[in-house]
C-alpha positions as CSV (number, residue, x, y, z in Angstrom):
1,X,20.5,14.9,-1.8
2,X,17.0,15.3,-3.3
3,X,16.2,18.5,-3.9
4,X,13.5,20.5,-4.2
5,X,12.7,22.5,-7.2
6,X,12.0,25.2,-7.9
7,X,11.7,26.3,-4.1
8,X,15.0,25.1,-2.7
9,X,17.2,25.0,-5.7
10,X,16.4,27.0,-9.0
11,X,20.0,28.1,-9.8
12,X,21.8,25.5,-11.7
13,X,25.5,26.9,-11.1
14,X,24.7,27.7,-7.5
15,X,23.4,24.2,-7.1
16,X,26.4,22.5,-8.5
17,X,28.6,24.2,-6.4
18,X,27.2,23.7,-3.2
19,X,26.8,19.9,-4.4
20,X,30.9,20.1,-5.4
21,X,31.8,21.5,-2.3
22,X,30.0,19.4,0.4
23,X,31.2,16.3,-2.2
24,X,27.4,15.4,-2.6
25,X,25.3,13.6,-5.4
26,X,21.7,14.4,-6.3
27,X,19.5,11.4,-6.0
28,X,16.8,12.8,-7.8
29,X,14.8,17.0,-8.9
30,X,11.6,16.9,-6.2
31,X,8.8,19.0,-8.4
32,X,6.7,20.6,-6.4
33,X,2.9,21.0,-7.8
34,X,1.4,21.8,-4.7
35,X,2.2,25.1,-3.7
36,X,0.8,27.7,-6.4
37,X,-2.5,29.0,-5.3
38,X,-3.8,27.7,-8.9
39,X,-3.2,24.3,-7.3
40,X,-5.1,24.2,-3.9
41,X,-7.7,21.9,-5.7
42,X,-5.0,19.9,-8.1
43,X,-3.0,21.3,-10.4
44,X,-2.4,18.1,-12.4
45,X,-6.1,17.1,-12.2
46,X,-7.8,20.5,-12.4
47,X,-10.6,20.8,-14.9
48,X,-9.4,24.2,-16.2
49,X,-6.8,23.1,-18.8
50,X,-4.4,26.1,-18.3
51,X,-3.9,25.2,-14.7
52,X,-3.2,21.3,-16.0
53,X,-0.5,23.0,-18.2
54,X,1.3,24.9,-15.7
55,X,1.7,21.8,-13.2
56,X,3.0,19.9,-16.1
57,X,5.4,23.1,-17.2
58,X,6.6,22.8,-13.6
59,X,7.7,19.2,-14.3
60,X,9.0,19.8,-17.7
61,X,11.2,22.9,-15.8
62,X,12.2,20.4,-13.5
63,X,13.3,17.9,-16.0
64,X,15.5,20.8,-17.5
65,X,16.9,21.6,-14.1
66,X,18.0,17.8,-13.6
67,X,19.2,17.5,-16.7
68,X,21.7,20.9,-16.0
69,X,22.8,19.8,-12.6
70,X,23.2,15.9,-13.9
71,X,20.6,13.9,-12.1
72,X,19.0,11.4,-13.6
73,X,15.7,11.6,-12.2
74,X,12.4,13.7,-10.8
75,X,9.8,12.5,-9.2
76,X,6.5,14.1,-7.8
77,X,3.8,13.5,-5.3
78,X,1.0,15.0,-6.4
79,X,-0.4,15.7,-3.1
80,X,-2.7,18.2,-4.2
81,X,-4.6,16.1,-6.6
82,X,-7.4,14.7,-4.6
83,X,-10.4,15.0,-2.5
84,X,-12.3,15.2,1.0
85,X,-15.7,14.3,0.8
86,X,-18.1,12.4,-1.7
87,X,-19.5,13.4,-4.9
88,X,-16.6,16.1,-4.4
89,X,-14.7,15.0,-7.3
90,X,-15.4,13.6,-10.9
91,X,-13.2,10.4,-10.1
92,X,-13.4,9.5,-13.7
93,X,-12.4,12.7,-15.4
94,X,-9.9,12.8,-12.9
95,X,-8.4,9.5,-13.8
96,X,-8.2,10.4,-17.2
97,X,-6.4,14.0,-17.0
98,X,-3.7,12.3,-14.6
99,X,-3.5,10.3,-17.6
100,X,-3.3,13.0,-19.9
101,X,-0.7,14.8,-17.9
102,X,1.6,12.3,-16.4
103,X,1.8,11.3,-20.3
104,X,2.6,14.7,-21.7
105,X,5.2,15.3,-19.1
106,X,6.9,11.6,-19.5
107,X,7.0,12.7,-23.4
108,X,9.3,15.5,-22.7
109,X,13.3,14.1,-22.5
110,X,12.2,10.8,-21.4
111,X,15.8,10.1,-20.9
112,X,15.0,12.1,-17.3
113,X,13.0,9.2,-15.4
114,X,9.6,10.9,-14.0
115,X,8.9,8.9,-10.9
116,X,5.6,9.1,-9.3
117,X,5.1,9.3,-5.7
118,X,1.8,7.7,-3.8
119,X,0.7,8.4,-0.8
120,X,-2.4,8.0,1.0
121,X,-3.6,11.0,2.3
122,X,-2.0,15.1,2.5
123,X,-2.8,17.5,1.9
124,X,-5.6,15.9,0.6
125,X,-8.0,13.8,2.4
126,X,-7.5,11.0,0.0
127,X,-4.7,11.1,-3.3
128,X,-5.9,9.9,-6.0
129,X,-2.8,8.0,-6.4
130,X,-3.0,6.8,-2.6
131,X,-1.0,3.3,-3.5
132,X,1.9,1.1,-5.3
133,X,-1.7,-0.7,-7.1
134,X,-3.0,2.6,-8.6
135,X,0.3,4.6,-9.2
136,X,1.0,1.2,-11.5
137,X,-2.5,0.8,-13.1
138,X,-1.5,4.7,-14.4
139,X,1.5,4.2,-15.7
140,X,1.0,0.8,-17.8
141,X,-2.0,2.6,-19.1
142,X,0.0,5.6,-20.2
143,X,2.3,2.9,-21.7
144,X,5.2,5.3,-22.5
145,X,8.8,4.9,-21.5
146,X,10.5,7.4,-19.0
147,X,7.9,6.8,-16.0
148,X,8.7,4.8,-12.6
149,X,7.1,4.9,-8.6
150,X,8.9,6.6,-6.2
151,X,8.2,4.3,-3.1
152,X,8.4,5.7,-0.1
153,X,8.3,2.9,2.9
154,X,6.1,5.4,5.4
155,X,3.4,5.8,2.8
156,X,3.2,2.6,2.3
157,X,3.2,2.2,6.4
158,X,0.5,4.5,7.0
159,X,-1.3,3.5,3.5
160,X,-1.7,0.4,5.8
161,X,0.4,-2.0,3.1
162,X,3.6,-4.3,3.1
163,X,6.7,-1.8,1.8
164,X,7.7,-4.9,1.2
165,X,4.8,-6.7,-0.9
166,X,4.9,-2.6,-2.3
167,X,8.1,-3.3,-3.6
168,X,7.7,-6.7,-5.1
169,X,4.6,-5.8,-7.2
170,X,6.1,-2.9,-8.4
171,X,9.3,-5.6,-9.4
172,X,6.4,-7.9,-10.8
173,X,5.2,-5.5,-13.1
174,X,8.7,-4.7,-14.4
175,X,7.9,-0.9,-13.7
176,X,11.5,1.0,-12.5
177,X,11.1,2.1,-9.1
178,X,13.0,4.9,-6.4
179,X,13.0,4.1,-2.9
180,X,12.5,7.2,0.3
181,X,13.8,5.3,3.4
182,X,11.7,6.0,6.8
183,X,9.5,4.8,9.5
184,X,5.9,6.0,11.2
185,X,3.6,4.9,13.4
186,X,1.1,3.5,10.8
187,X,-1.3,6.2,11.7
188,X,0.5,8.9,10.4
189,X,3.2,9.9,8.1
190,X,5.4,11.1,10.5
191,X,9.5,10.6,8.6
192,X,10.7,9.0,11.6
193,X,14.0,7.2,11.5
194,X,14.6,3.9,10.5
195,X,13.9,0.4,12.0
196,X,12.1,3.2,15.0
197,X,9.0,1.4,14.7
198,X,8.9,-1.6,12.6
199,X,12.5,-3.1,12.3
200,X,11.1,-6.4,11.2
201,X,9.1,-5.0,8.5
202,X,12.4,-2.8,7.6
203,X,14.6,-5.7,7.4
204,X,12.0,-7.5,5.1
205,X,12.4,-4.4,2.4
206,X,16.0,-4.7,2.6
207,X,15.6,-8.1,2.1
208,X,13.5,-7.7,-1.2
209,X,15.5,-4.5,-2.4
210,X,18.6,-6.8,-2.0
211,X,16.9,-9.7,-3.7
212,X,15.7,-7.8,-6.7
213,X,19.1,-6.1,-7.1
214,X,18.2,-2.6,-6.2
215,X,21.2,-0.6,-7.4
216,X,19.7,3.3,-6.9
217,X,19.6,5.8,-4.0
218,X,18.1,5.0,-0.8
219,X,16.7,8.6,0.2
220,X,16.3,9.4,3.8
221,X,12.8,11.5,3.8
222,X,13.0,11.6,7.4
223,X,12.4,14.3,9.5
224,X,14.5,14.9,12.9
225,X,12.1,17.9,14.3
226,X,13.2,17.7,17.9
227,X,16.6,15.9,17.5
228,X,19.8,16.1,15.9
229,X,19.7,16.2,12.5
230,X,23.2,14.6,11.5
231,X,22.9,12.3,14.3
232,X,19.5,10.8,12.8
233,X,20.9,11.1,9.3
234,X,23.4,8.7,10.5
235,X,21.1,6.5,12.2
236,X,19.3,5.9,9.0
237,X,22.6,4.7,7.0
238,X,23.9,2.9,10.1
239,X,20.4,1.2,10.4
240,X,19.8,0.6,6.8
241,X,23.6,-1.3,6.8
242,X,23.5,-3.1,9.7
243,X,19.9,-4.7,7.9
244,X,22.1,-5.0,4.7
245,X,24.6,-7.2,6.6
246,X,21.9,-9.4,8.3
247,X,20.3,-9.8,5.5
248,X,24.0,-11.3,3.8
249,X,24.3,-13.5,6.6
250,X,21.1,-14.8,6.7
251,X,21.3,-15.7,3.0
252,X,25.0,-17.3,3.9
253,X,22.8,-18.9,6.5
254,X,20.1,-20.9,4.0
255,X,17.8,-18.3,5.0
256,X,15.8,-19.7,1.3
257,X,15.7,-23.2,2.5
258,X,14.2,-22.1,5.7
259,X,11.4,-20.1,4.1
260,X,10.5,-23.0,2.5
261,X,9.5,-24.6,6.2
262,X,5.7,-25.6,6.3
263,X,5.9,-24.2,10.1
264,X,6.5,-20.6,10.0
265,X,7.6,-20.7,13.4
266,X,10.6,-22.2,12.5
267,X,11.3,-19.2,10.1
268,X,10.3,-16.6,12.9
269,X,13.1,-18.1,15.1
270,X,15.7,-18.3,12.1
271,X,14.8,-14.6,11.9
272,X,15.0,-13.4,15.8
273,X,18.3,-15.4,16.4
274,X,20.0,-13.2,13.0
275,X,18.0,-9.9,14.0
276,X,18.8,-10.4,17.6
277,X,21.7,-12.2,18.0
278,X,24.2,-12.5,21.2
């Protein structure tokens, strides 16, 4: 489970108990820096410097917290850190307190991984860290240990990129990365299930995650609104396997010698008579 501090969980022993008695792990502390009236117009990128130091207190309360309850991990979308309109915001005194703060909070007990979350748009008309590109540029800038991307495979939907090429330049750069598990339309962020809307495109990630030997959480940030909510839980694990296992048998397959075709059609129909098969 990834939870949400400090508005969902903020009591350490309560936590651990409830996560001992329904036999569950925490995948990773979710800081929220978007909620305090102090960050309506960015907490993390605000130009008064107290505000700056209370969004980064949130995330150094956070790391404390997962520390207690033994995650591993936060990670934050700083979805109030943006703007609407032009001339709105001082993009390059924004740029460098993001900087400033991501790198004061990766200081504290880098031994808790801060993962950064992008994502194109809420509630913000544009994030300033809107993409796997950006979110990267900031953190080999900062140059510190303890920092990673949180990708989450709608933003990147919606964001109108590859999850997949996502994925694979974040595994170029050699930056540590955390993977949310969805689907969308590509107009919206909407946490549907997975493989609802691009099953392709989903088996493609798996593909890559597989590939690069992914070894962390998949976290289902999905959200079931008008149906079951175990039932599409499932769905996400049973869908997210069932790619795993194609994925194994293409490989067993020569799926690598077949990507090597000059006629992609050829790969298109190794690929529909795996992902569809009798």
């Amino acid at each position: 489970m990834e939870c949400v501090f400090p508005y969902e969980v903020n009591d350490v022993e309560e936590t651990k108990a409830l996560m001992a008695k329904y036999n569950l792990g925490i995948s990773a502390i979710n800081v929220n820096v978007k909620k305090e009236r102090e960050f309506v117009n960015g907490g993390l990128t605000s130009s008064d410097p107290e505000v700056r130091a209370k969004a980064v207190q949130f995330i150094k309360d956070g790391k404390d917290f997962a520390e207690a309850v033994g995650a591993d991990k936060v990670t934050v979308c700083p979805l109030g850190d943006g703007y609407e309109f032009a001339f709105q915001a001082d993009n390059e005194e924004s740029w460098k307190y993001l900087r400033e703060t991501f790198s004061a909070a990766a200081e504290y007990k880098p031994n808790i991984t801060l993962f950064i979350e992008f994502k194109p748009s809420e509630i913000r008309g544009t994030c300033f860290l809107n993409n796997a590109s950006k979110t990267a540029l900031l953190i080999k800038e900062i140059d510190k240990p303890g920092l990673g991307v949180t990708l989450d495979y709608g933003h990147a939907t919606y964001g109108n990129t590859n999850p997949a090429e996502e994925l694979s330049l974040l595994q170029s750069v050699k930056i540590p990365y955390y993977v949310h598990i969805n689907d969308n339309d590509a107009l919206w962020d909407w946490d549907y299930f997975c493989g609802s809307k691009h099953p392709i495109e989903n088996l493609e990630f798996v593909y890559y995650l597989k590939k690069f030997g992914y070894d962390d959480y998949l976290t289902s940030d999905t959200s079931p609104t008008r149906w079951d909510i175990v039932k599409v839980f499932e769905e996400n694990n049973r869908f997210t396997s069932k790619m795993d296992k194609i994925v194994d048998k293409m490989e067993k397959d020569g799926f690598e010698e077949v990507k090597k075709s000059k006629e992609y059609m050829d790969v298109w129909k190794f690929i529909e008579e795996h992902l569809f098969a009798k």
